[in-house]
N, C-alpha and C positions, 0 to 999 in steps of 0.2 A: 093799548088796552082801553078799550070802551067802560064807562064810569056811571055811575047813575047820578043821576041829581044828586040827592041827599048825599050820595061821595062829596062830588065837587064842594058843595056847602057846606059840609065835614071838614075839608080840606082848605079851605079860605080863611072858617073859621078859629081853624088850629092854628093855622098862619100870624092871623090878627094875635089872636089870644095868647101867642109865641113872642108877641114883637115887633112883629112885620108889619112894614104898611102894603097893605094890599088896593090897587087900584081897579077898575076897571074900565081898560080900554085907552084912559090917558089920566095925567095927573089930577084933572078935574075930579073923578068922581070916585071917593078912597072909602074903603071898607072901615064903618068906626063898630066900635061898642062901647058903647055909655055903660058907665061904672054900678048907676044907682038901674041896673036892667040888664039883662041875658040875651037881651034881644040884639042881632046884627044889623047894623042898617049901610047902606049907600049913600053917602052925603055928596053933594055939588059945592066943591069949594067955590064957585064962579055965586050961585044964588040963595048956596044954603036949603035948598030944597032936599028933602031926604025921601027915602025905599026903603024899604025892608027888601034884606037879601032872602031871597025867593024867587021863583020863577022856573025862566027855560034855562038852566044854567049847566044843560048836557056837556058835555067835551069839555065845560070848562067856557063857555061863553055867559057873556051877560047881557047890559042894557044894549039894545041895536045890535046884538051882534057883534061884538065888541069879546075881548077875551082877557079876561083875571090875569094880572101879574103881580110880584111881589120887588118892591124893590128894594133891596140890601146892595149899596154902591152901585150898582147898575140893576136895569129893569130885565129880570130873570120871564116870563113866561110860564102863568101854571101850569100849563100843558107841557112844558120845555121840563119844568121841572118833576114831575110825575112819572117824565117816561124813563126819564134817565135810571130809573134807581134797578 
């Protein structure tokens, strides 16, 4: 099932705001939300450089091409997990 942006970004951020650490692409780069704001961003554990989530994030991809996952004891797959249901 093909998803529009604002889906997938809907869906990331239910995640986070559920719980979930959502990354994308690798442990490096985790989906936060600061407490004092509503805003989602992209943090780089490695430099601390941050994004705001936005962008090309069709299918369920993000920075480079890279693809959202959530991990809860293992790394599940957004897209893994959307189709399943």
């Amino acid at each position: 099932m093909d998803r529009t942006n604002s889906e997938w970004i809907r869906l990331i951020k239910q995640a986070v705001s559920n719980g979930y650490r959502v990354f994308d692409g690798n442990p490096n780069y985790e989906v936060k939300k600061y407490e004092d704001s509503d805003e989602f961003y992209i943090v780089s554990h490695f430099n601390d450089y941050v994004i705001g989530l936005h962008g090309d994030l069709e299918r369920g991809y993000g920075l480079n091409g890279s693809e959202f996952y959530i991990h809860h004891n293992r790394p599940v797959m957004l897209h893994d997990l959307v189709e399943r249901r």
